[in-house]
C-alpha positions as CSV (number, residue, x, y, z in Angstrom):
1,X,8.5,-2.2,27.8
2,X,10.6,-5.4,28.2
3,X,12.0,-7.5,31.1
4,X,14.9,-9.2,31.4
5,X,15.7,-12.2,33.7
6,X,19.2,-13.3,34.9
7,X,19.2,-16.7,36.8
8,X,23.5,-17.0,37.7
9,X,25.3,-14.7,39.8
10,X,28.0,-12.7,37.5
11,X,25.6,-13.0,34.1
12,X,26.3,-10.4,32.1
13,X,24.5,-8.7,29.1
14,X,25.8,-5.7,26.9
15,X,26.8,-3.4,26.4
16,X,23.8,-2.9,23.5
17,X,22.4,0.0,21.7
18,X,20.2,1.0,18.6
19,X,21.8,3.1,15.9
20,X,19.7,5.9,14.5
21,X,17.7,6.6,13.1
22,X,16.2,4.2,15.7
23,X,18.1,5.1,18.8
24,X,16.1,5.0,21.8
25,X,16.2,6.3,25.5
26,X,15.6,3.9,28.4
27,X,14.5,3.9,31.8
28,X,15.6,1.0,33.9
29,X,14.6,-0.5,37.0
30,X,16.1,-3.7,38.7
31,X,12.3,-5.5,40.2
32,X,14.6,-8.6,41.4
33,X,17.8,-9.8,42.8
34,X,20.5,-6.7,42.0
35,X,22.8,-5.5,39.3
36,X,25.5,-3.7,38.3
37,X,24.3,-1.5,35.6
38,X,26.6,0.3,33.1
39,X,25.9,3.1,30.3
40,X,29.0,4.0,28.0
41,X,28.5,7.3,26.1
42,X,28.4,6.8,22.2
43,X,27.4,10.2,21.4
44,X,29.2,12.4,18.6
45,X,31.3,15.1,20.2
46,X,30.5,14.8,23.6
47,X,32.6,15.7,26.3
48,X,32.2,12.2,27.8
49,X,32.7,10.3,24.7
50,X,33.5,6.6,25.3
51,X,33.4,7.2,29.1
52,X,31.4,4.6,31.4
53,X,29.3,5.0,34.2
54,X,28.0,2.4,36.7
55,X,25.8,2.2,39.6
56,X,24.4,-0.8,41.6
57,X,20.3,-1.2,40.8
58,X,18.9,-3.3,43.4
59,X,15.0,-4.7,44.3
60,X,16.0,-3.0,47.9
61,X,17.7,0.7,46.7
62,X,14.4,1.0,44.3
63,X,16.8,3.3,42.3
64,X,16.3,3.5,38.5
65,X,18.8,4.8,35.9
66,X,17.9,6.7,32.7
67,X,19.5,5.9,29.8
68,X,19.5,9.0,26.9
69,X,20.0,8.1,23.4
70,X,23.1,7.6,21.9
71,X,24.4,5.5,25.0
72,X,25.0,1.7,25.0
73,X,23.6,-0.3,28.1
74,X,24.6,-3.6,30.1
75,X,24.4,-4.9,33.3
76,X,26.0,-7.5,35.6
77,X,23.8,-9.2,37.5
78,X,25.0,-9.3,41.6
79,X,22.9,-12.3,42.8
80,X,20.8,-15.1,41.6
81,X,17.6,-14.0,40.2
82,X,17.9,-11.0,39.5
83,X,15.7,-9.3,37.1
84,X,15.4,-5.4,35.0
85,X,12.2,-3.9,33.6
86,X,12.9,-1.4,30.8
87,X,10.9,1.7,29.5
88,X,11.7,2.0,26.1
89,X,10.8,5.1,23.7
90,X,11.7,3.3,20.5
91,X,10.3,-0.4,18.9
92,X,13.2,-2.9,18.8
93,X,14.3,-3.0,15.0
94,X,16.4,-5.8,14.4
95,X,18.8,-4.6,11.5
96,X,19.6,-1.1,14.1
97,X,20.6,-3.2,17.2
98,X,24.3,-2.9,17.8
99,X,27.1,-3.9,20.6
100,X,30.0,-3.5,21.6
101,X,33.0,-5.4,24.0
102,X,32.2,-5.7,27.6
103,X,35.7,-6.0,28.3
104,X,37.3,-3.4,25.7
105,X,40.1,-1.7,27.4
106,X,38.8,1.6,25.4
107,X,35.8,1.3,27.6
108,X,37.2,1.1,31.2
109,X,34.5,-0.7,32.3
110,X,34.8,-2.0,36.2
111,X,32.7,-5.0,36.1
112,X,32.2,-6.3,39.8
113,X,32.3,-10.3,39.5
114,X,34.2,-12.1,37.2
115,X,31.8,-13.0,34.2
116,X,29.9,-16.6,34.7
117,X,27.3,-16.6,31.4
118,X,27.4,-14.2,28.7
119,X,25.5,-14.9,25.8
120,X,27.0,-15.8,22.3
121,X,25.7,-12.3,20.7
122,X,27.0,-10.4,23.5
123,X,31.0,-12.4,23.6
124,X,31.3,-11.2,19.8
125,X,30.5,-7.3,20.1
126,X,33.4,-5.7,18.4
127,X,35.9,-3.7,20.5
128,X,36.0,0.3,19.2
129,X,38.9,0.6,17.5
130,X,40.5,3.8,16.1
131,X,38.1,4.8,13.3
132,X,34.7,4.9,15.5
133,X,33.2,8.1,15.8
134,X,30.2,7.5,18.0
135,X,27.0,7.8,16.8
């Protein structure tokens, strides 16, 4: 389990994953504030490859999203203090963690509030270009 805390309105973090063999699913639940929370399918073949889906998680709408392997995750958060607890079924291993763009075009992603902190890490994710095949 880990938790994450978000202290500015419009933080955002992603769009992480772990490649296998390490890959892990999540269940996530915002305890705090609210977010908008964002899953982009990664998977090899899928139907939905490289499409996004996103869906507000608030301390108030107690709703929780579950992640399945092979998707990358991020969330925007919608107020001040907000905060996500995570179920994880994998450790965190360091040399399988992976990113990529919040704002690739590939991605489509619909971010609510213009972005006010994003970490260093997470400005550098690479943007998928032509040659990525999932994972």
């Amino acid at each position: 389990m880990n938790q994450s805390v978000s202290y500015v309105e419009g933080t955002l973090r992603g769009m992480h994953f772990q490649c296998p063999p390490f890959g892990e699913t999540k269940l996530v639940r915002c305890i705090a504030g609210a977010v908008y929370d964002v899953i982009v399918d990664l998977r090899q073949g899928s139907p939905t490859f490289l499409h996004s889906f996103g869906t507000e998680l608030s301390a108030g709408n107690n709703r929780m999203l579950y992640i399945p392997e092979g998707f990358a995750h991020g969330f925007q958060t919608l107020v001040e203090n907000s905060a996500l607890l995570y179920h994880h079924t994998e450790f965190y291993t360091p040399g399988a963690e992976a990113g990529l763009r919040y704002d690739d075009p590939a991605l489509a992603i619909g971010w609510p509030l213009p972005v006010t902190v994003i970490s260093e890490r997470d400005a550098r994710h690479p943007a998928v270009d032509k040659n990525f095949k999932g994972i």
